[in-house]
C-alpha positions in Angstrom: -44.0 62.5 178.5 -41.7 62.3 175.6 -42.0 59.5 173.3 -39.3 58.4 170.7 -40.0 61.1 168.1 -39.1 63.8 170.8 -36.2 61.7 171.6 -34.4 61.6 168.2 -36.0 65.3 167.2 -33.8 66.3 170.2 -30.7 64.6 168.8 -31.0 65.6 165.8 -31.9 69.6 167.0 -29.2 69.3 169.9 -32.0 70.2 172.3 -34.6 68.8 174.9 -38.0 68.4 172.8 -40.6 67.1 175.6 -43.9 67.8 173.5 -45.0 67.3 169.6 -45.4 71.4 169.9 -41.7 71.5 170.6 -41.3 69.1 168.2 -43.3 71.1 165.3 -41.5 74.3 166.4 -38.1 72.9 165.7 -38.7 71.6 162.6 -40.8 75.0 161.5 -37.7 76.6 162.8 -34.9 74.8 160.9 -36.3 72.7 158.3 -32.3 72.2 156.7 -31.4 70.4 160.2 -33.7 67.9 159.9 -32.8 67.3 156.3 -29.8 67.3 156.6 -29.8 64.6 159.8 -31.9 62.5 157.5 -29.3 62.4 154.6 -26.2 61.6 156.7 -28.9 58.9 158.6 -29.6 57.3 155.0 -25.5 57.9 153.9 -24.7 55.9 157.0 -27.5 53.3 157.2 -26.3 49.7 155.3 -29.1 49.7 154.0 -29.1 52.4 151.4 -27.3 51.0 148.4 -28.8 53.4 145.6 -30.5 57.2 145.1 -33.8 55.4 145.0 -33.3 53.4 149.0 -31.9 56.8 149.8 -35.2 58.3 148.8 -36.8 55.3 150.0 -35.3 55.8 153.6 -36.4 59.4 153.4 -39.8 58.6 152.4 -39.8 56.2 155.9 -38.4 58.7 158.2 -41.2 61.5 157.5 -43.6 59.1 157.8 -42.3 58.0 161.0 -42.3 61.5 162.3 -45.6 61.8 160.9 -47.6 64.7 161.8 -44.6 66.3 163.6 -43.1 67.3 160.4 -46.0 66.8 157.9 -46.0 70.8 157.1 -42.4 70.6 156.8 -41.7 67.4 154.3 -41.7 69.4 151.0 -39.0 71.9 152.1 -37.2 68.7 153.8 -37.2 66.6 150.5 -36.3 69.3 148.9 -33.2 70.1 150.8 -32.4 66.2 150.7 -32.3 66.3 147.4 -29.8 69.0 147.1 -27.9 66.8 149.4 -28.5 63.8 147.5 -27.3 65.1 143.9 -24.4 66.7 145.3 -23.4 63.4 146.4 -24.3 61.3 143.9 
């Protein structure tokens, strides 16, 4: 049974993720996706009003995902950052 995490891993991967393997595989598999989906999550949310709630909101997110994308959150801070001072 999927639980919310599979649900908006699939959104953001544009593809049915039922179990947290799935879910690791994904993000193993394209760690700029999921960086990239956070940054345009934290450029759209009201919420983020500076660099450091951007960062904030990123910090949030990988904890949400947790251990799905605990391997992967170096490489996906990393890649929000790029993101991040290219926009800024």
């Amino acid at each position: 049974m999927s639980d919310t995490r599979h649900r908006q891993l699939s959104r953001i991967y544009g593809k049915t993720i039922e179990t947290d393997r799935d879910a690791r595989a994904a993000v193993a598999g394209a760690l700029g996706i999921l960086a990239s989906a956070l940054f345009m999550e934290a450029v759209e949310s009201d919420d983020v009003t500076s660099l450091d709630s951007a960062r904030t909101y990123l910090e949030d997110r990988i904890a949400f995902f947790g251990d799905l994308a605990s391997a992967a959150a170096g490489a996906v801070r990393t890649g929000f950052e790029e993101r991040l001072h290219a926009w800024a």
